[in-house]
N, C-alpha and C positions, 0 to 999 in steps of 0.2 A: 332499287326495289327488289331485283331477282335474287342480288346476295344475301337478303334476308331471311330466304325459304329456310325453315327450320319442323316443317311437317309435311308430308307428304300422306295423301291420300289417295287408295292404289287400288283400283278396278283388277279382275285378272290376278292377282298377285299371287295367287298357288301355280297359274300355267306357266308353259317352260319358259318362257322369256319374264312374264311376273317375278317368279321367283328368284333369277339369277338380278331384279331392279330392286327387289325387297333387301335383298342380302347387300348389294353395292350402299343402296340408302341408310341400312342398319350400319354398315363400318363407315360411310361419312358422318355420322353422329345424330343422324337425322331422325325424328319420330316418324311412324309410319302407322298409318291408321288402313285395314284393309277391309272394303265392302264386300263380302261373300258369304256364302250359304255355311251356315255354324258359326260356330265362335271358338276360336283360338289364339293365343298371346303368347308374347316371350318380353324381354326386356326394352324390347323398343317396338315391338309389337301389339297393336290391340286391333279386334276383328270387331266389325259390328254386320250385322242382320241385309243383306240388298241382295237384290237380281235386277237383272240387266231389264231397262226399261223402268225401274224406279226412280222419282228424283234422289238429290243426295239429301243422305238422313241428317238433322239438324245437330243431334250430335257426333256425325264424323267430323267435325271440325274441333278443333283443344281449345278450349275455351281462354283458357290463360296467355294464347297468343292472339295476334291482332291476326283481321283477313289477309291482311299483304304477305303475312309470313305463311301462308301454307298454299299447298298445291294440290293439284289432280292430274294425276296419272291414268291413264284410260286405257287397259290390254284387254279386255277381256271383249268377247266374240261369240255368238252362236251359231257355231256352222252350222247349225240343224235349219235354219232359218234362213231361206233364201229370196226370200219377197224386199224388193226393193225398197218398200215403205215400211218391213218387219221391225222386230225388236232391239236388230243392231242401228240401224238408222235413227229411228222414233228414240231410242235409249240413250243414244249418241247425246241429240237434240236437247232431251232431258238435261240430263246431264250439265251442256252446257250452261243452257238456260236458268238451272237453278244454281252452278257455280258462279256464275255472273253475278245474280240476287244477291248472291252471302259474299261476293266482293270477293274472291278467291283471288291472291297474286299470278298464280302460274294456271293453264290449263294443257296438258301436252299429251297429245294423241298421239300412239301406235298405228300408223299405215301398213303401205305395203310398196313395194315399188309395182307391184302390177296394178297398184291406182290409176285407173283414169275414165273418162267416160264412154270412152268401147271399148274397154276392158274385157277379154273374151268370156271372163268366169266373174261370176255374181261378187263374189269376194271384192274383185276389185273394181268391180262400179259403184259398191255399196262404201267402198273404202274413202273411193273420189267424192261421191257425196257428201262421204261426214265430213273432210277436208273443207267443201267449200261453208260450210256451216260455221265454220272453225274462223271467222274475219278480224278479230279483235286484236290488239295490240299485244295483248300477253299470251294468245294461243297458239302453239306451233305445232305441226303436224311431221311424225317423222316415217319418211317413205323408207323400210327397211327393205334390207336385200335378205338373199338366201342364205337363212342362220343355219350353222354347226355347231358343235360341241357342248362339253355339259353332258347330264343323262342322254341315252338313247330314246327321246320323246320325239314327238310333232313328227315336222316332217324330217325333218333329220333323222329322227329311230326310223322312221320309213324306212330312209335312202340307206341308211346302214344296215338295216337287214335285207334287205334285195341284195342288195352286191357281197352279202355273203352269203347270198343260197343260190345265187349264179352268176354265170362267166357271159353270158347271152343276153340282152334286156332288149326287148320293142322297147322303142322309143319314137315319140311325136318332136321333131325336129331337135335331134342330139345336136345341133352344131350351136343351139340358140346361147347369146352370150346373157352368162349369168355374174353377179358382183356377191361371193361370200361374206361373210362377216361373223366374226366368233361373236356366241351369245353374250359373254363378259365384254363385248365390245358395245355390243346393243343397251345394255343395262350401264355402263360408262357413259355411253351419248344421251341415253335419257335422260340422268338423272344430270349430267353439263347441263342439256335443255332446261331443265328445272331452274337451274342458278344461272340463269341466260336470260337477255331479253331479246332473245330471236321471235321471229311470229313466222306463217306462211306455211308452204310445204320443204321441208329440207329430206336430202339426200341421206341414210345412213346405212350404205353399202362400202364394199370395197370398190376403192376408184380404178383400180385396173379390173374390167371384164375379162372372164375368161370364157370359152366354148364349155356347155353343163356336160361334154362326150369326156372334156380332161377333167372338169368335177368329180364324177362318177369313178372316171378308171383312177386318180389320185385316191379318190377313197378308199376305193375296193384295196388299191395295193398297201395304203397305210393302216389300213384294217385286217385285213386277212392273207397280207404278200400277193395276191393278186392282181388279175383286172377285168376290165370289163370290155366287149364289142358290143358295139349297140347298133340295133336294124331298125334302120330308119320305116316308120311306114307313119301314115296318115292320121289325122284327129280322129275321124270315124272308129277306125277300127282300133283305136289306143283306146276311145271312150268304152266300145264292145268288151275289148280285154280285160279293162279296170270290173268291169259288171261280171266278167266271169271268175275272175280273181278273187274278189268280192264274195263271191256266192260258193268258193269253195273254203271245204276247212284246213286248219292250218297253216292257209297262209296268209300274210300279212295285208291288211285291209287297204288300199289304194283309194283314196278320194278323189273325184269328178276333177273337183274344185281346185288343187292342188295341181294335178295334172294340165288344168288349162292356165292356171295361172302361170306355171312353169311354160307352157306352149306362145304364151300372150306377153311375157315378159321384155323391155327393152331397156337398153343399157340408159344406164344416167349417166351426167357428169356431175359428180360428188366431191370431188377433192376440196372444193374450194364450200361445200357446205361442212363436209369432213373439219376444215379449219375455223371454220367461225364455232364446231362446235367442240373443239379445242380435244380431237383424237386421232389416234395414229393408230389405223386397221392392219395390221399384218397380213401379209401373203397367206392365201387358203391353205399351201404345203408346208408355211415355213408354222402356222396356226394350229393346225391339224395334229401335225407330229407331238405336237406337247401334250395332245388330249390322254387321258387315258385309256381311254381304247385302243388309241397307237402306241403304245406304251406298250400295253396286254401282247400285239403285233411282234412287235421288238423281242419281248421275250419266246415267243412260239418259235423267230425265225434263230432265238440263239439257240432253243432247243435242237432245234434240225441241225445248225451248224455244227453244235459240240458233240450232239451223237456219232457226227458221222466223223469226226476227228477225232474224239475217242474211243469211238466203235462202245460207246456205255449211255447209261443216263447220266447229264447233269443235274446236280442236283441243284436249289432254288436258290441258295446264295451266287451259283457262277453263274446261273441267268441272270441274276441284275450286273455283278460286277459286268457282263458283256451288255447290257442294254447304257450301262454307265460309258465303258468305254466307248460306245457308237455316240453318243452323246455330245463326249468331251473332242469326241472327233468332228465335230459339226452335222453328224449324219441328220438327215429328216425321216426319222423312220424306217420302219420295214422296208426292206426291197422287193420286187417281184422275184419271185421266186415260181418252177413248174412243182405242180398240182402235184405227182408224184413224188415229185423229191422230198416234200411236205407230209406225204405221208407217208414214205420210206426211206431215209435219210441217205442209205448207201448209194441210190440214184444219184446222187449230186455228183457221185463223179464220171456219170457219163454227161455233166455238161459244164465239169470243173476246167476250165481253158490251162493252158500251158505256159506258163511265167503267172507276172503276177498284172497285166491287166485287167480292168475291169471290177464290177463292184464286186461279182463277187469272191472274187480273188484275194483281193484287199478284207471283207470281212472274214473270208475263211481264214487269213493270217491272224488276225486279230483274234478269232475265235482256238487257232491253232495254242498260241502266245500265252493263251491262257489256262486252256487243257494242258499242256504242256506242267504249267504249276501247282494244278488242282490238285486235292486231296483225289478226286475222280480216278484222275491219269493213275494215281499210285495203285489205286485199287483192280483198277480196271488190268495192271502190268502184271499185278501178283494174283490177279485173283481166276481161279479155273482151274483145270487139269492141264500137267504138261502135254497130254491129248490132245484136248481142245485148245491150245493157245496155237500149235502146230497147222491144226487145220483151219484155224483163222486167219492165219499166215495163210495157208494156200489159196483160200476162198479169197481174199486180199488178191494174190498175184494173179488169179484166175480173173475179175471184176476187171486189173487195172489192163491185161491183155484187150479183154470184150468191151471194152471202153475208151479203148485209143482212137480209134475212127472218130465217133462223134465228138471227143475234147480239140481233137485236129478242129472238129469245124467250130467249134465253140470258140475254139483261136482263132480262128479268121475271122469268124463272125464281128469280135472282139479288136480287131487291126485296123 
């Protein structure tokens, strides 16, 4: 019955996870009919007229197929809305009730893994409810983990602009273990679910947990070469912080909501739902690095490198050729890198170590290997006054004096 799904009809389908399940449904061949406010189409796209708490409209279903063959997809949420009996609950309900009527083959709801019924944040009580609603043979409910990649949206743009506008974050229990999942993993598992006859709650996180303190400092360093310390303090005053953050300008808006559900969150064991729904999550680091964000990283830190090996600017073809080389090398990304050296290249070598361990030893070779062949290198040898190339020379021998002590400890550090 499930193999037959050949339309899907998709709640949510502009928000960030919608969107990345519209685009997977459009490349498996599938129709996609999407309920939302305006009207917009493309090839395998057509929009009809709903808000959340509507039944479904009688013609979001394709007429020229039978009920068994089409589906309902369910993303979409009103965080504004946090009465337990409100319009995401009551809408859920709907929903169902009138997919059932029109004989609908599939029905597969978007959770959360912070579902359940003491769920500390409204989110996830509201989530657990529509779950139990959900009892029939073709409806499956998928408890997602904490998405990345893709636009900087949701909470993921959240988490990626914090940790690139600090090194310092309060934090309401850093050690809590979170299960990533790339959003092109989330929009895979969905749309499996669809061409499934699974029913129930299933897991769609990653099956190894990690502590949300190496999320955080993982990101910051694959994002910006940095990282993060996080100070642990209490829910109270996390909730306080979020309201003054909030309430100032320019900086990025923190939800209540998000906040507790990240504090109220507990590991699942997924692997064996992961398999029934026939997907293979990648490690958060090994995931991340391919984003383009990390990518953007990758190029920043070759800028830094190849300045300070050429003593010049490179120019934007040798930043890919080095984001390529670190690549074909297996690297995951950006390295940490200090904060100075980042914004003054010549720093790197008072903490350039002495032989060649360490990372970043190894990429300053690579980075060297390469200046070395640049059109750069040439310009950089010929270009100035015999004046100035003299006293660049000096300034050089001057640095690499003032800078033996701390490479000493960079080496041991490095043993």
């Amino acid at each position: 019955m499930a193999d037959g799904i050949r339309h899907v009809i998709v709640t949510g389908g502009r928000g960030y996870l919608g969107r990345a399940f519209v685009d997977a449904a459009c490349k498996a061949g599938l129709r996609v009919t999407l309920l939302a406010r305006g009207a917009s189409g493309s090839d395998c796209i057509r929009s009809i007229g709903w808000r959340l708490g509507e039944a479904l409209p009688a013609d979001a279903l394709a007429p020229d197929l039978a009920q068994q063959e089409q589906a309902l997809v369910h993303f979409a949420h009103d965080w504004r809305d946090l009465r337990p009996e409100g319009a995401n609950v009551e809408g859920a309900r709907t929903l169902r009730d009138s997919g059932r009527e029109k004989g609908l083959g599939r029905f597969v709801f978007i959770s959360s893994q912070s579902a359940r019924q003491d769920a500390l944040n409204a989110y996830g009580r509201m989530k657990w409810q529509i779950e139990q609603m959900l009892d029939a043979a073709n409806e499956v409910s998928l408890r997602v983990g904490l998405v990345y990649g893709g636009p900087c949206e949701a909470q993921y743009g959240l988490l990626c602009k914090t940790v690139g506008i600090t090194s310092l974050m309060p934090m309401v229990r850093p050690h809590q273990l979170v299960q990533p999942i790339l959003r092109d993993e989330v929009a895979l598992g969905a749309l499996n679910a669809v061409n499934s006859d699974l029913s129930g709650a299933l897991g769609l996180a990653g099956a190894q947990p990690i502590p949300f303190s190496q999320f955080l400092d993982t990101l910051a360093r694959l994002t910006r070469g940095g990282g993060v310390r996080l100070l642990p303090i209490p829910i109270a005053p996390t909730l306080l912080l979020c309201d003054i953050v909030n309430a100032l300008p320019l900086l990025p808006n923190v939800d209540r909501e998000r906040v507790l559900g990240l504090a109220g969150t507990r590991p699942m064991e997924t692997a064996d739902d992961l398999a029934r729904l026939k997907l293979n999550v990648v490690a958060f680091e090994e995931g991340m690095a391919r984003e383009p964000i990390a990518r953007k990283a990758m190029l920043r830190e070759g800028r830094t490198l190849l300045t300070y090996t050429l003593r010049g600017k490179p120019g934007a073809a040798l930043l890919r050729r080095y984001a390529r080389a670190l690549e074909a090398k297996g690297s995951r990304g950006a390295m940490r890198m200090p904060l100075p050296a980042r914004l003054s290249p010549a720093l790197l070598r008072f903490v350039e170590p002495f032989g060649s361990r360490g990372e970043l030893s190894k990429r300053l070779k690579i980075a060297t290997a390469l200046a070395e062949t640049s059109d750069e290198s040439a310009r950089v040898a010929t270009g100035g006054s015999r004046l100035g190339r003299i006293a660049g020379l000096a300034f050089g021998g001057l640095l690499e004096v003032l800078a033996a002590p701390t490479r000493l400890i960079a080496t041991a550090l490095r043993s």
